[in-house]
VOKOLTI-984999 format. One record per residue: x, y, z of N, C-alpha, C, O in turn. Coordinates in steps of 0.1 Angstrom, whole numbers, padded with zeros to 4 digits, always signed. Atoms other than C-alpha are relative to their C-alpha. Last residue first. Layout:
VOKOLTI-984999
XYZXYZXYZXYZ...
END
This chain:
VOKOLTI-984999
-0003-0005-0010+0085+0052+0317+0009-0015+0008+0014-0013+0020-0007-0014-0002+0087+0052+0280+0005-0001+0016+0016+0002+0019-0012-0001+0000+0081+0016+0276+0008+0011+0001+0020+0012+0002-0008+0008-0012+0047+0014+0296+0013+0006-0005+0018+0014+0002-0001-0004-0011+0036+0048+0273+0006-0011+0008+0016-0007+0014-0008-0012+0002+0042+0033+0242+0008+0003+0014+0019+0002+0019-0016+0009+0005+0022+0002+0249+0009+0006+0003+0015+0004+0013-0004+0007-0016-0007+0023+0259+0015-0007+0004+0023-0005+0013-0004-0008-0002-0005+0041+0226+0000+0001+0017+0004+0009+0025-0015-0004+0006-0005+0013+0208+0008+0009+0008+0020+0009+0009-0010+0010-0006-0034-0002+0231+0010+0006-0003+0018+0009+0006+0003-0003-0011-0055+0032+0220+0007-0008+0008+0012-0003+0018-0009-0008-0002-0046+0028+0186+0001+0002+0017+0012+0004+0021-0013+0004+0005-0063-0006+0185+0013+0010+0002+0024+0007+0005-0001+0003-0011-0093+0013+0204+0015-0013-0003+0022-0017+0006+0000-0008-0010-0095+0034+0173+0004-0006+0010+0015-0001+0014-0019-0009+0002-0090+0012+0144+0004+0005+0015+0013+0001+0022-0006+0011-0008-0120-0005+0163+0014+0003-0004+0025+0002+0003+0000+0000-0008-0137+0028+0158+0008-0016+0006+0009-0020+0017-0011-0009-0004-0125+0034+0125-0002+0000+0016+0008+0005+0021-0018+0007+0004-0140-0003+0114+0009+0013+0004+0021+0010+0006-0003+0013-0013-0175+0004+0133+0014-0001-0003+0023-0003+0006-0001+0000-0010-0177+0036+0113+0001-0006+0008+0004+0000+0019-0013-0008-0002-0169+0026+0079+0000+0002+0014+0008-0006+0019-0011+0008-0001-0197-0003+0086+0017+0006-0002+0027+0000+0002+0003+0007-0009-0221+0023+0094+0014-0010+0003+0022-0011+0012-0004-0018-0012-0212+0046+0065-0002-0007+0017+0003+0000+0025-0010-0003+0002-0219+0014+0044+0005+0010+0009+0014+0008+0016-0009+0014-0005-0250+0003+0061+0016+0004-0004+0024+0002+0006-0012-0001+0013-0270+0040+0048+0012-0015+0012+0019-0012+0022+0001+0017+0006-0302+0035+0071+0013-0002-0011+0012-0010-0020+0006+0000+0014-0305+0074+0076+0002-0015-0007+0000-0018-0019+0015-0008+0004-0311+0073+0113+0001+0000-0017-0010-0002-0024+0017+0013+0000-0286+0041+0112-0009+0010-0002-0018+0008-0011+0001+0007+0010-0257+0063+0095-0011-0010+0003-0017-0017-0005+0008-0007+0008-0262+0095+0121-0003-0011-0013-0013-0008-0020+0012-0006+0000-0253+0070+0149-0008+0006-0013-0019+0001-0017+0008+0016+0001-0225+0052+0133-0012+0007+0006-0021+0006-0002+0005+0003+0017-0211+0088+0121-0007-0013+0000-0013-0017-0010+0008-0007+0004-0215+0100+0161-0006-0002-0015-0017+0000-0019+0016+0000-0005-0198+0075+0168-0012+0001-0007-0021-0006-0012+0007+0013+0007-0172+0076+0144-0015-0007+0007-0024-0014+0004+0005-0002+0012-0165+0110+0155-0011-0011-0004-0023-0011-0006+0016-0009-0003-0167+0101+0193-0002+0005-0017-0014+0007-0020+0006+0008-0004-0134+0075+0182-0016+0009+0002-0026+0005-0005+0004+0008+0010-0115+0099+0155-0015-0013+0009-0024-0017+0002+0007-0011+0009-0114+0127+0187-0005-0009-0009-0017-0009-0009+0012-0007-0005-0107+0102+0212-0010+0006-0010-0022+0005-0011+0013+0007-0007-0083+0084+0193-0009+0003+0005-0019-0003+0000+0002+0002+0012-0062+0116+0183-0011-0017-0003-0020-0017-0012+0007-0010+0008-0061+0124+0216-0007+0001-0011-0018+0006-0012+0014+0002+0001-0048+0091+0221-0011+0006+0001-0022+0001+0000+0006+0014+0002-0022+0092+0204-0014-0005+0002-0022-0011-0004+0005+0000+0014-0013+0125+0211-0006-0010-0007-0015-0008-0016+0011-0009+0001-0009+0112+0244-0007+0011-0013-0018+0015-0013+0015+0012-0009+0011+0083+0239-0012+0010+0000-0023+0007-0005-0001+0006-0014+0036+0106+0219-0008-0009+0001-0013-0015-0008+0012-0004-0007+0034+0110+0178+0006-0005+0017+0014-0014+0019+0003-0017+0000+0062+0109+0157+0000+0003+0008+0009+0010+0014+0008-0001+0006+0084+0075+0166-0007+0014-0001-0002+0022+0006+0001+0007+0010+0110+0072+0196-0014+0008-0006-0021+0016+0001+0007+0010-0007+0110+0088+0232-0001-0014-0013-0004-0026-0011-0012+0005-0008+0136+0115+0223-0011-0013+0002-0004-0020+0008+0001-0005-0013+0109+0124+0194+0009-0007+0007+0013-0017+0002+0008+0005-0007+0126+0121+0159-0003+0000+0013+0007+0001+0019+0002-0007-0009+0140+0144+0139-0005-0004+0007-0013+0004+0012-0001+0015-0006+0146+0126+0106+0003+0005+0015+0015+0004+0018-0013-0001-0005+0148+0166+0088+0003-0015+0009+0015-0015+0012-0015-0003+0007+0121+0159+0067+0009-0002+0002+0016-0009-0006+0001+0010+0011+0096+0135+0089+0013+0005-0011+0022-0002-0016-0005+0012-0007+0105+0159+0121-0003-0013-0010+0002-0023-0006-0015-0003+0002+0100+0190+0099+0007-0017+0009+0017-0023+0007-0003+0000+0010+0064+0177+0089+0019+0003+0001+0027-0002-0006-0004+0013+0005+0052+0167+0120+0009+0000-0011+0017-0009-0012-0010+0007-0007+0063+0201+0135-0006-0016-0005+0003-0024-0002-0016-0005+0007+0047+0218+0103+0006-0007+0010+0014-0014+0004-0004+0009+0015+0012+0195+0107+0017+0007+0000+0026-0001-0004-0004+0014+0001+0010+0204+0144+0008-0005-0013+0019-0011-0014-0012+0009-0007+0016+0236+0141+0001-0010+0000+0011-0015-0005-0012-0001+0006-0008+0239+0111+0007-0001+0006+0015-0009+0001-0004+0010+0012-0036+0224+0132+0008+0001-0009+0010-0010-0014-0006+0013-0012-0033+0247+0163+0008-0011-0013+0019-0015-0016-0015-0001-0003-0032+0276+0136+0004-0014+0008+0014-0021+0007-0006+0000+0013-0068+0262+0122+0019+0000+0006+0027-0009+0004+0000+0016+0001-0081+0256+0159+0006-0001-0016+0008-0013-0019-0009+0003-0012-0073+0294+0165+0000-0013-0002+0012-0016-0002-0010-0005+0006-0089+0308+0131+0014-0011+0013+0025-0015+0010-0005+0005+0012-0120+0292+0138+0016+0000-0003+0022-0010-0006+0001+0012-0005-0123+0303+0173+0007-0007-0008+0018-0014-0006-0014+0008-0006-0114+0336+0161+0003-0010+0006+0014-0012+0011-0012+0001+0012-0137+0333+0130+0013+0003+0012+0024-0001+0010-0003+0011+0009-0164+0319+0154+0012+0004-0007+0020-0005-0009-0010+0006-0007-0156+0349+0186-0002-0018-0017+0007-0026-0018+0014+0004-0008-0165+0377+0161+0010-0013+0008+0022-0016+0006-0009+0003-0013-0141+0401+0140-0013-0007+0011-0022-0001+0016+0001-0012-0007-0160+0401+0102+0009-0007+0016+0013-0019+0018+0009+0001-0010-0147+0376+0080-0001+0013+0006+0006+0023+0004+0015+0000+0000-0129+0380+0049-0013+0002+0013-0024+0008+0013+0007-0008+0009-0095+0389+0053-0013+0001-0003-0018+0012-0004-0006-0014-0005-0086+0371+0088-0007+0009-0013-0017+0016-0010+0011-0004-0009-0110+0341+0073+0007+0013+0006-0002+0023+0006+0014-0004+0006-0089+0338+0040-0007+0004+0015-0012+0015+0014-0002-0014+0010-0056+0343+0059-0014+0004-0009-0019+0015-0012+0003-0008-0011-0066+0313+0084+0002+0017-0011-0005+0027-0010+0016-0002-0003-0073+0296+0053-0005+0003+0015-0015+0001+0021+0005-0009+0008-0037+0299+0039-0015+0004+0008-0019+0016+0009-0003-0017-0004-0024+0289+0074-0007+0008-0011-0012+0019-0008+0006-0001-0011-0043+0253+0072+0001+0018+0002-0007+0026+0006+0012-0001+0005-0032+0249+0034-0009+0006+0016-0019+0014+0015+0000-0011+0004+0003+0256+0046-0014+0001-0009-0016+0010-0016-0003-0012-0005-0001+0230+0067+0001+0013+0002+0000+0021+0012+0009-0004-0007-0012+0207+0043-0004+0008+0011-0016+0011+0014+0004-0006+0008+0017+0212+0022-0015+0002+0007-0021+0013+0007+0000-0019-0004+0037+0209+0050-0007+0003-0009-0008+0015-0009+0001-0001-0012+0025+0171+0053+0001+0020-0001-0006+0029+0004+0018-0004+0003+0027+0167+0015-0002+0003+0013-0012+0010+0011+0004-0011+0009+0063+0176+0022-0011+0001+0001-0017+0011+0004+0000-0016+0000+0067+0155+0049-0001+0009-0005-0005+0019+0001+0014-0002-0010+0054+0125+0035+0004+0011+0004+0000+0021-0003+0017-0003+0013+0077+0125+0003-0007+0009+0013-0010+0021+0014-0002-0013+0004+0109+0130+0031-0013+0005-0011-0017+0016-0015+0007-0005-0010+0093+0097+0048+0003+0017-0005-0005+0026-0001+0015-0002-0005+0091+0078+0017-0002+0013+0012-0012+0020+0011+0007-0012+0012+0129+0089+0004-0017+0005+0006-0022+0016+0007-0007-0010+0009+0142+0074+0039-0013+0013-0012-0022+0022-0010-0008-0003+0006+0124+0042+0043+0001+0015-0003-0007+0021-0011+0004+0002+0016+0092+0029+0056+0014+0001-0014+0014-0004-0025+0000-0007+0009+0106+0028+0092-0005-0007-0014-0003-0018-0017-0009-0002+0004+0088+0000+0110+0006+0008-0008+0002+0005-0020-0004-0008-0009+0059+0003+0134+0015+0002-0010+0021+0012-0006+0005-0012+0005+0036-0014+0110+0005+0008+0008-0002+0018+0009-0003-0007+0010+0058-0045+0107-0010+0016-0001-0009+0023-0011+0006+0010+0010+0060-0052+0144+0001+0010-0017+0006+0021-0019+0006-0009+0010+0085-0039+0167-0007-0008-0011-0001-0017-0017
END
């Protein structure tokens, strides 16, 4: 286990969960704004459906950081959340290293080369994972 795999300590991870549900419960409030506001169409239930997905997630990270609830396999996240979560941050940064040369902006460029190598870094971790699980 290297040092970025190492619990942080206790108090830290019951912080993180809070702010964790707090973001959660930011995800449900603003499925409550689009239920009351919107008209019934398939964007605000589209919207509303990828909003709940994303408060589950955040409340089961959040009770598993509170309560020290950790997956039977170790650590939050699976292998495959992992690299879900890769995929999605990886075609982002793409797409942001693309849109940052049409507008010539170098810094937004060089963010995006650095989350895309983040990316393929996560992408071993969560290779790794997977050999020792099985």
């Amino acid at each position: 286990m290297n040092f970025y795999e190492q619990s942080s300590g206790r108090g830290l991870e019951i912080f993180i969960g809070l702010i964790v549900l707090l973001i959660a419960l930011i995800f449900a409030a603003l499925i409550g704004l689009i239920v009351s506001n919107a008209s019934f169409g398939y964007s605000s239930v589209l919207g509303s459906l990828a909003l709940a997905l994303c408060s589950y997630w955040f409340v089961k990270l959040s009770y598993r950081l509170v309560f020290n609830k950790p997956r039977s396999g170790g650590g939050l996240f699976s292998p495959n959340v992992l690299k879900t979560g890769c995929v999605l941050l990886g075609v982002s940064s793409i797409l942001l290293g693309l849109f940052s040369i049409s507008q010539n902006d170098i810094g937004s460029l060089l963010g995006a080369l650095g989350m895309l190598i983040a990316c393929l870094y996560g992408w071993k971790i969560a290779n790794k994972r997977k050999d020792n699980e099985t």
